[in-house]
C-alpha positions in Angstrom: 43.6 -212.5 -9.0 42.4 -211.4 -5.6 40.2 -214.1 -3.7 38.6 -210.6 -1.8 36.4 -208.1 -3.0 34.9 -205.0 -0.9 31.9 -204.4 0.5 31.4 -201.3 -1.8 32.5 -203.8 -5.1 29.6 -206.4 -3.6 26.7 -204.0 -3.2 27.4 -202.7 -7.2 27.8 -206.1 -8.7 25.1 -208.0 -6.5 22.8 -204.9 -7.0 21.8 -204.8 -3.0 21.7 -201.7 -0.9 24.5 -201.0 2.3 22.2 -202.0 5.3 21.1 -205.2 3.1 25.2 -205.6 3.2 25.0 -205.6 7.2 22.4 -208.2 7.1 24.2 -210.7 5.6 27.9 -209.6 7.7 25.2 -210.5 10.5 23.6 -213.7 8.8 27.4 -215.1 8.5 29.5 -213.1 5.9 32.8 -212.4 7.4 34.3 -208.9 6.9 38.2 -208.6 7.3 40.3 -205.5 8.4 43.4 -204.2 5.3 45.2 -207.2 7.6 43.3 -209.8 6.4 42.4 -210.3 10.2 38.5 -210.7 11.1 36.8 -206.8 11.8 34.7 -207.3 14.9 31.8 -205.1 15.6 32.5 -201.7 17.4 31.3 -203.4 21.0 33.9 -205.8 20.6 36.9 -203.9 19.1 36.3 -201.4 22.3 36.4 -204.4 24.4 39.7 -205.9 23.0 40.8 -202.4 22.8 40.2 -202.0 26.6 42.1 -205.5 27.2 45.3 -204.3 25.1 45.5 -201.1 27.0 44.6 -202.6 30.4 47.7 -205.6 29.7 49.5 -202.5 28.4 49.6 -200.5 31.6 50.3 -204.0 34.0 53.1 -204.6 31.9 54.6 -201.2 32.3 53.8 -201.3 36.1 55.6 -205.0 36.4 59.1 -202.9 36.4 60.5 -205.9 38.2 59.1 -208.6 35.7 56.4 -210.1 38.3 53.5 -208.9 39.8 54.8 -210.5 43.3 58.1 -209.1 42.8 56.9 -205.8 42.1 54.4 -205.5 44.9 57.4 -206.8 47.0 59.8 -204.2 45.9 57.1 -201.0 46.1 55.4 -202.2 49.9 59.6 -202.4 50.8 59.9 -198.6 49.4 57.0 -197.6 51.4 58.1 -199.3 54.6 61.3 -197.4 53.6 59.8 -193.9 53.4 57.2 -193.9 56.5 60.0 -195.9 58.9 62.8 -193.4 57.9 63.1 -190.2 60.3 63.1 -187.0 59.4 63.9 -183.6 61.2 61.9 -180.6 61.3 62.6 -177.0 60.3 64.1 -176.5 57.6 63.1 -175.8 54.1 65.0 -178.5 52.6 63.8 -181.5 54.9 60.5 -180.1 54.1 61.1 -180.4 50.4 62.5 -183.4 51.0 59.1 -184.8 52.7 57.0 -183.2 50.4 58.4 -185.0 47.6 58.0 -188.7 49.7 54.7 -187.9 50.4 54.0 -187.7 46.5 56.1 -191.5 45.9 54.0 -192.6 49.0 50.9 -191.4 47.1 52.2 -193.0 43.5 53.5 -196.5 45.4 49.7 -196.6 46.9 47.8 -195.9 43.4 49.9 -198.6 41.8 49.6 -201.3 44.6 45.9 -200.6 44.0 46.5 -200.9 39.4 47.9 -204.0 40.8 45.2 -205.6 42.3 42.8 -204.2 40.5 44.3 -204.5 37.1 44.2 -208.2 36.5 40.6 -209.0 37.6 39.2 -206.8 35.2 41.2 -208.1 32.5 39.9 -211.7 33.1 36.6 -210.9 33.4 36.6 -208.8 29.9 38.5 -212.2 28.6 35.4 -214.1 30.0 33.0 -211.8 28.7 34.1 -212.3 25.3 34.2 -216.1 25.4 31.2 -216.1 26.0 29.9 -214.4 23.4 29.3 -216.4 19.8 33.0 -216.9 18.7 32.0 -218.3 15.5 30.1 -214.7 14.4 30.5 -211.3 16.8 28.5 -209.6 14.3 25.4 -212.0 14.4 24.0 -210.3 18.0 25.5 -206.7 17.0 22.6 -204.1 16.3 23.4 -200.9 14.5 23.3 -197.4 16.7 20.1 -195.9 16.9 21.7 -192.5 15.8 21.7 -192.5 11.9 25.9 -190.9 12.0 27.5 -193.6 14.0 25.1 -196.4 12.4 26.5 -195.0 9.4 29.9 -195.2 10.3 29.5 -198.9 11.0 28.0 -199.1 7.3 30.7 -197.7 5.9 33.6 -199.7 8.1 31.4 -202.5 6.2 32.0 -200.9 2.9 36.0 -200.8 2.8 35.9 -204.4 4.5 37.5 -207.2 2.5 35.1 -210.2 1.9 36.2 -213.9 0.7 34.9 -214.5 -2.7 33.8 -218.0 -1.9 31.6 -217.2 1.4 30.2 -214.2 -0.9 28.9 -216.3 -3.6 27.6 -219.1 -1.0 25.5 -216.5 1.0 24.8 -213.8 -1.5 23.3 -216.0 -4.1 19.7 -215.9 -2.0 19.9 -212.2 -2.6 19.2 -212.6 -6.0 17.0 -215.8 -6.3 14.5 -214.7 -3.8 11.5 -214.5 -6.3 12.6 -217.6 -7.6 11.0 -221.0 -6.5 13.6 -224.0 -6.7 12.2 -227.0 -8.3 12.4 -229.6 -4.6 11.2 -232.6 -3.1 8.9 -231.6 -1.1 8.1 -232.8 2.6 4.5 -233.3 1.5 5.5 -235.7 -1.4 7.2 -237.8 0.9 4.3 -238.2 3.0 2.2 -239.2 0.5 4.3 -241.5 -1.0 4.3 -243.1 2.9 1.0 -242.7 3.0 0.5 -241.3 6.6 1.7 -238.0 8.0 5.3 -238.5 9.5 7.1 -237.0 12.2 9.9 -234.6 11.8 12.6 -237.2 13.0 10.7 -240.0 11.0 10.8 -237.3 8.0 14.9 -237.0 8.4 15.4 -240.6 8.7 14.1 -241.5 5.5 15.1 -238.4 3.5 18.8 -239.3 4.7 18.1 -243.5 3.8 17.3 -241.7 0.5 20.9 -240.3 0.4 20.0 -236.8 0.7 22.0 -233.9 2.2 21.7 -232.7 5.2 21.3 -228.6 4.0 18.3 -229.8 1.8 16.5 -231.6 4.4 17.5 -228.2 6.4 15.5 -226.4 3.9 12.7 -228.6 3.4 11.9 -228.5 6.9 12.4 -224.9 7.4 9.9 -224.5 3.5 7.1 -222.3 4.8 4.9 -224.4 2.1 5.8 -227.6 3.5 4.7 -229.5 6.7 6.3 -228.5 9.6 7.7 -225.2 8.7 10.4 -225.4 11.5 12.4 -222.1 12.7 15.7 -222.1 12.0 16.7 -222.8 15.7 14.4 -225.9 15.4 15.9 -226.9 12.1 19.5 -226.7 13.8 17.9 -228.9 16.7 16.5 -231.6 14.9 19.5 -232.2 12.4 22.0 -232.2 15.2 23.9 -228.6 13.9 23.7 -227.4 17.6 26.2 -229.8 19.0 29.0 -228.1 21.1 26.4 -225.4 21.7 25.5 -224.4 25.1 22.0 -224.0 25.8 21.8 -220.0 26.5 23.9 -219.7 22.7 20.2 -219.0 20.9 21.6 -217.0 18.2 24.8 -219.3 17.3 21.8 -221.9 16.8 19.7 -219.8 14.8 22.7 -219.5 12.4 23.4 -222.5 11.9 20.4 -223.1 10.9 19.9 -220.7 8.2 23.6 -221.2 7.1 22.4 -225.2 6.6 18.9 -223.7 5.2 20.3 -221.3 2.5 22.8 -224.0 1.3 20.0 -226.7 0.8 18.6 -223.6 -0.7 21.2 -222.8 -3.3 21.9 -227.0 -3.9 18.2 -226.9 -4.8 18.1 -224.5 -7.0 21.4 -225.9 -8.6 19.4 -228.9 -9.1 16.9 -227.1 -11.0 19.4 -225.6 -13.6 21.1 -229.0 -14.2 17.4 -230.2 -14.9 16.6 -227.5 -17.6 17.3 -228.6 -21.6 
């Protein structure tokens, strides 16, 4: 049995339309290609397509294996051709020049390839490291004209999907008009009797032996106390390690990843609970 299912075989058997599919591709479900490799968004696939046809074209200008050997052997050709006298006249030296006037003219665009070709390489590379590598999708915004945004939608469509992120994300789909029986961050300031602070709040909830993802949730709960964004929630727990400060979105994500599992454990909970 296949641990992958399509983005068309989600949206009939979870019952949710194609841009609600996108949403969650951008919330964290990871689509793969008929390679089983990771399908990026269309900004990034141009960029690595740029990169592969940029390394490409070095490689086929490196005849001599290096870039320093090459450059070596094409300025030597050029010294070659402008240092090497030539007589006037007749229609055959002319050919003759014409034709190293063209080799002087290809040597001059490669030395250039050459120089150039390698700086814009590392700074695509950079580019992309610096974007989110846990989740291109999650700053990726669909076209505003309704054909290409479409065609995104429908790349989404024949994606493959693991079965085991779908049921761990997708589940909320389904349960939003459903209130999880919880422990609520107002119970637990009753029961101490003053209000406490949110890192007062998490230090007793995890003395009390509970999970990380349900605090998450509790503190995120718009009926609760604090009500905390998700970036907050990632904040306060500590999910944001390894993060650099300008990475908002990678922090918002882990926060509602940690929120919609609390979620889901909550909700478990509830079912367990019921005769």
């Amino acid at each position: 049995m296949s641990k992958y299912k399509t983005g068309q075989e989600i949206i009939q058997e979870w019952k949710i339309k194609d841009f609600e599919l996108f949403e969650q591709v951008k919330a964290g479900l990871q689509p793969f290609n008929q390679l089983g490799k990771p399908l990026p968004p269309p900004d990034i696939a141009a960029t690595i397509n740029r990169i592969n046809k940029l390394e490409s074209e070095l490689k086929r200008l490196s005849y001599k294996g290096s870039l320093s050997a090459t450059k070596e052997a094409l300025s030597a050709e050029k010294e070659m051709i402008i240092q090497t006298p030539r007589q006037n006249g007749s229609p055959l030296e002319q050919g003759k020049r014409a034709k190293e006037i063209f080799r002087l003219m290809d040597i001059m665009n490669a030395e250039k390839k050459l120089d150039r070709l390698p700086n814009e390489i590392k700074a695509l590379k950079r580019a992309l490291k610096r974007i989110n590598n846990e989740n291109y999708w999650i700053n990726y915004e669909l076209p505003e004209d309704n054909g290409t945004a479409k065609q995104v939608i429908n790349s989404l469509l024949n994606a493959f999907f693991k079965m085991d992120e779908i049921s761990g994300i997708l589940d909320n789909a389904n349960r939003e008009d459903q209130s999880p029986e919880q422990y609520t961050n107002k119970e637990v300031e009753q029961e101490a009797d003053f209000p406490l602070s949110v890192v007062d709040y998490i230090t007793r909830r995890r003395s009390e032996d509970t999970k990380d993802e349900m605090i998450a949730y509790e503190l995120h709960d718009e009926k609760g106390s604090f009500q905390l964004t998700y970036v907050e929630v990632a904040h306060e727990l500590g999910l944001d390690k390894g993060l650099n400060k300008d990475q908002h979105a990678a922090r918002k994500q882990r926060g509602k990843r940690a929120c919609d599992k609390g979620k889901d454990m909550l909700f478990e909970n509830k079912k367990r609970k019921e005769p």
